[in-house]
C-alpha positions in Angstrom: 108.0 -21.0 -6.8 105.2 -18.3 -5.4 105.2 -15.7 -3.4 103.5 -17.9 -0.4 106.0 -21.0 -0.7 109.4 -18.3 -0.3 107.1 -17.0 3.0 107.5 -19.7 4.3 110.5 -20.9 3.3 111.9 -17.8 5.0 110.5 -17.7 8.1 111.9 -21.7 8.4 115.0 -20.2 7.9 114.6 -17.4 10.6 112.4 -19.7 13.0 115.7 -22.4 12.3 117.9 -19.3 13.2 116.6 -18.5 16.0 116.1 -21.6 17.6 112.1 -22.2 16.9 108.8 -19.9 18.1 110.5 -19.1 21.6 113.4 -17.2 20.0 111.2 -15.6 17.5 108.9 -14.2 20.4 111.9 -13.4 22.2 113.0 -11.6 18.9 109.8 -9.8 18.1 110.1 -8.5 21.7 113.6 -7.1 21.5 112.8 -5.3 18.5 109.5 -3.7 20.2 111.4 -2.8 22.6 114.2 -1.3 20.9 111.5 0.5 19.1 110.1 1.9 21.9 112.9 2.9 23.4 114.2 5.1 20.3 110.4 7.0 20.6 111.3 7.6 24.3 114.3 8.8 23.7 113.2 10.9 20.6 110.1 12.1 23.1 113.2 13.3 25.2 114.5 14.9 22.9 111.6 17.0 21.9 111.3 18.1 25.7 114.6 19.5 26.0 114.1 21.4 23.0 110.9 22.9 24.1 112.2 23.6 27.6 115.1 25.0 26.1 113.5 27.3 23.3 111.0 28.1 25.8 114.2 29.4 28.3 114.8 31.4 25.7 112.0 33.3 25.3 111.4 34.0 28.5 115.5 35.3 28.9 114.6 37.7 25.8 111.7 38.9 27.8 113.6 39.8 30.8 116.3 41.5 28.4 113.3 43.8 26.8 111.5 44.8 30.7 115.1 45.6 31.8 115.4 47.7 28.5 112.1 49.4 28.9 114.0 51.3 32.0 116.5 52.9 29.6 114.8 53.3 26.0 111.9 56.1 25.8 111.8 57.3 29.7 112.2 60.8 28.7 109.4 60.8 26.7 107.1 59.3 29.3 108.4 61.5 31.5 107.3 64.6 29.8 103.8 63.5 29.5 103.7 62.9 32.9 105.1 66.3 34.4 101.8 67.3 31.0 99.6 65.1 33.2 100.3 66.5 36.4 100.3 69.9 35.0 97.1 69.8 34.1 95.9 67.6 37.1 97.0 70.6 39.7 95.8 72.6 37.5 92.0 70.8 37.6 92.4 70.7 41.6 93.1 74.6 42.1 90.0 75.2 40.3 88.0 73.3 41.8 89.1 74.1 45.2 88.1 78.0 43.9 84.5 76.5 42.7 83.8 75.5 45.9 84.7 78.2 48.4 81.4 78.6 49.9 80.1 75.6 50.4 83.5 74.5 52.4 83.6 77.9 54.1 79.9 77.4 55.4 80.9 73.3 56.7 84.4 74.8 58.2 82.8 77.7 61.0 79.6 75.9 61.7 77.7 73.0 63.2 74.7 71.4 62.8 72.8 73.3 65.6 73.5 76.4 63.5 71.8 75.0 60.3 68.1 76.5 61.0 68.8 79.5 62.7 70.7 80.8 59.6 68.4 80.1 57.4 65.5 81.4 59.8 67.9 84.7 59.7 68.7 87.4 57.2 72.9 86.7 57.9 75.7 86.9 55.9 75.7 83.7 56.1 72.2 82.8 55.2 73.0 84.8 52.1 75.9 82.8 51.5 73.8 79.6 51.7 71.2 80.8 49.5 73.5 82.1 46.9 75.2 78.8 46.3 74.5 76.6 43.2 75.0 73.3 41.5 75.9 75.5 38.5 79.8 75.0 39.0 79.5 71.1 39.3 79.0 72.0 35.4 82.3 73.3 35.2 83.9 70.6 37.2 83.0 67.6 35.3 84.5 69.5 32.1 87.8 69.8 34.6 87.2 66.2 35.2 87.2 64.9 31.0 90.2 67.2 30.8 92.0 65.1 33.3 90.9 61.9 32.0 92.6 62.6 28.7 95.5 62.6 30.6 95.1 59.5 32.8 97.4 57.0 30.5 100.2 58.9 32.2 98.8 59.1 35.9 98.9 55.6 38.0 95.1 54.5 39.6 95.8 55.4 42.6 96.5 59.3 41.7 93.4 59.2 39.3 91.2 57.6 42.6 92.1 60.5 44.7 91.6 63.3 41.7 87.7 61.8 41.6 87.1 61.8 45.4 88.3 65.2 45.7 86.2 66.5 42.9 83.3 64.2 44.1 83.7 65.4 47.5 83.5 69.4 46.7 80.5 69.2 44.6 78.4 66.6 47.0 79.0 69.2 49.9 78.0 71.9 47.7 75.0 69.9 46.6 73.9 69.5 50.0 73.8 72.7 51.5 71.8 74.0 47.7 69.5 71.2 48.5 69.2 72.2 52.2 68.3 75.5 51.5 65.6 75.2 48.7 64.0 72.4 51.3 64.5 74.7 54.1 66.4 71.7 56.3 70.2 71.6 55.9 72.2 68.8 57.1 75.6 68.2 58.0 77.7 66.4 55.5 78.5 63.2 57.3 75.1 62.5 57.7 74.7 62.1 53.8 75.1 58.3 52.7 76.8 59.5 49.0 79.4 61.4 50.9 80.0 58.7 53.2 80.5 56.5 50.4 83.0 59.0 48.5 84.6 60.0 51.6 85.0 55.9 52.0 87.3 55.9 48.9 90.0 57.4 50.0 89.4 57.0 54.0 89.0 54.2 56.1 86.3 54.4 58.5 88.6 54.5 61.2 90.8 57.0 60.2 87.6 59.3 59.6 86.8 58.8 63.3 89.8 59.9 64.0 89.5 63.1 62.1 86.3 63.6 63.8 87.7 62.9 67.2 90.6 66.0 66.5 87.6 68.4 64.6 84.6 67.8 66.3 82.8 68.5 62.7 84.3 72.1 62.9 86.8 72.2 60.2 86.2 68.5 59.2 85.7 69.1 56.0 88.9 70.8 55.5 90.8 68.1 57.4 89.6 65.4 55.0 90.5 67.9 51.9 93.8 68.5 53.1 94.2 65.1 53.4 93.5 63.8 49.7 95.3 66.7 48.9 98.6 65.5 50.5 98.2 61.9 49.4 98.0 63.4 45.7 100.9 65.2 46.6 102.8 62.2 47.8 101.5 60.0 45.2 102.5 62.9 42.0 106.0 62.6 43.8 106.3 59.1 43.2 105.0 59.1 39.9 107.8 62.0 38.9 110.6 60.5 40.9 109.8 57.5 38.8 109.8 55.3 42.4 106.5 54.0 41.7 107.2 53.1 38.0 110.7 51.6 38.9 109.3 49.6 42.0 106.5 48.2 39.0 109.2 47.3 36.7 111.7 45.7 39.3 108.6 43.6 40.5 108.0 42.4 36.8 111.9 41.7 36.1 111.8 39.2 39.5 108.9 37.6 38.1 110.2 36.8 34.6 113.6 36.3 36.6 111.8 33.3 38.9 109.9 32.1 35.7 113.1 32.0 33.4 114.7 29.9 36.7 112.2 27.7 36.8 112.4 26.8 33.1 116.2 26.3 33.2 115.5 23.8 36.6 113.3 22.2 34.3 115.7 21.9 31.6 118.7 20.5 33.7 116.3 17.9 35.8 115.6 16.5 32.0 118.8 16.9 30.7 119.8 15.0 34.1 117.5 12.4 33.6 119.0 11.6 30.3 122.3 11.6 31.1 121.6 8.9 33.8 119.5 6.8 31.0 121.9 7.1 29.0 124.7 5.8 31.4 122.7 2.9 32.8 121.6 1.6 29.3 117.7 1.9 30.1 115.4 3.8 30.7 115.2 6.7 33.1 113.0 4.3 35.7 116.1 1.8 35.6 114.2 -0.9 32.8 117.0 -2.2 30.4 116.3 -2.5 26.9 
């Protein structure tokens, strides 16, 4: 007998079975759809998993940024009281570099400018005597501090370059106004305006003015980066600002980690109520 005669000597057989080509479709169906079902199910299965490993990972990673707060602070700690050693260290010099130029802004106005220079004053020797030569010795103060900036937060490091930028531009200016014979006042200068603009809104300026009346101005806004470093080198000593950092990043991975686990149980739900009804998770019965 060949191989074509037992064909179809066995699908007789099965056709007879099952009642003729209507139960063989009917058949053929049930086993698709059986098929298809165990690949659902397997698909399932294979999203649990994921959403479960990937709960996992992201539960590790809240464990490690809790840990960061206990493992290595003293260290870090160290190189930051370094940093701000050195920072305070940069600001007290330059303060020092810059004593004239501030002195001349603090005691006079603009009306003053050209009679000083027209005279033979103190203070037109003052003016006269001043140089960019310590802006050289300032931007060596400022690659000292940068060396230490890993350990000092942006905000800190912002306020250490506007107060350096802000000594040497008003220093610049009155050297500039004297070799051109025409000195200005320094809130007339776009560059300061712009450094100043760093670290002070334009209203809060105004408001400096308003209390100063350019007499002392330029004291009022060192003081004031001055005390904003100070607040913000408190922080970064107390830790507050580092800890505030960390405890935002811990509620991040905290809602993320949630998020996954929701995921997990609405799929793990899911099957369970397939698995109950005998179908699918849309209610289709295989």
């Amino acid at each position: 007998m060949s191989v074509v005669e037992v064909l179809a000597m066995v699908s007789g057989w099965i056709m007879a079975a099952l009642g003729g080509g209507v139960a063989l479709s009917r058949w053929l169906v049930e086993v698709r759809e059986a098929r298809l079902h165990l690949e659902k199910n397997h698909e399932h299965q294979d999203q649990l998993e994921e959403r479960k490993s990937g709960a996992a990972v992201e539960r590790d990673l809240l464990g490690a940024v809790l840990g960061s707060l206990a493992n290595g602070s003293e260290g870090l700690q160290q190189h930051r009281v370094e940093a701000v050693r050195v920072l305070w260290e940069a600001v007290f010099e330059v303060k020092g570099l810059y004593t004239g130029a501030t002195f001349i802004y603090n005691i006079t106005v603009p009306d003053d400018y050209d009679d000083i220079l027209d005279g033979k004053s103190q203070l037109a020797a003052t003016i006269r005597s001043l140089s960019d030569e310590p802006s050289r010795r300032a931007f060596e103060l400022e690659s000292e501090v940068f060396a230490t900036r890993p350990f000092l937060n942006s905000r800190l490091w912002l306020l250490w370059w506007a107060y350096r930028a802000v000594h040497g531009r008003a220093n610049h200016i009155l050297v500039a106004g004297a070799q051109h014979g025409k000195v200005i006042h320094w809130t007339q200068d776009a560059a300061m305006k712009q450094i100043v603009g760093t670290v002070l809104s334009a209203r809060e300026l105004e408001e400096m003015e308003k209390q100063h009346h350019l007499v002392g101005l330029l004291s009022a806004v060192i003081n004031h980066i001055e005390v904003e470093m100070l607040a913000e080198v408190d922080k970064l000593l107390t830790g507050r600002g580092l800890a505030e950092a960390q405890i935002r990043e811990a509620r991040l991975v905290a809602n993320q980690l949630a998020s996954g686990q929701q995921e997990v149980a609405a799929i793990e739900a899911a099957e369970g109520q397939r698995l109950i009804s005998g179908g699918d998770v849309d209610g289709t019965s295989t």
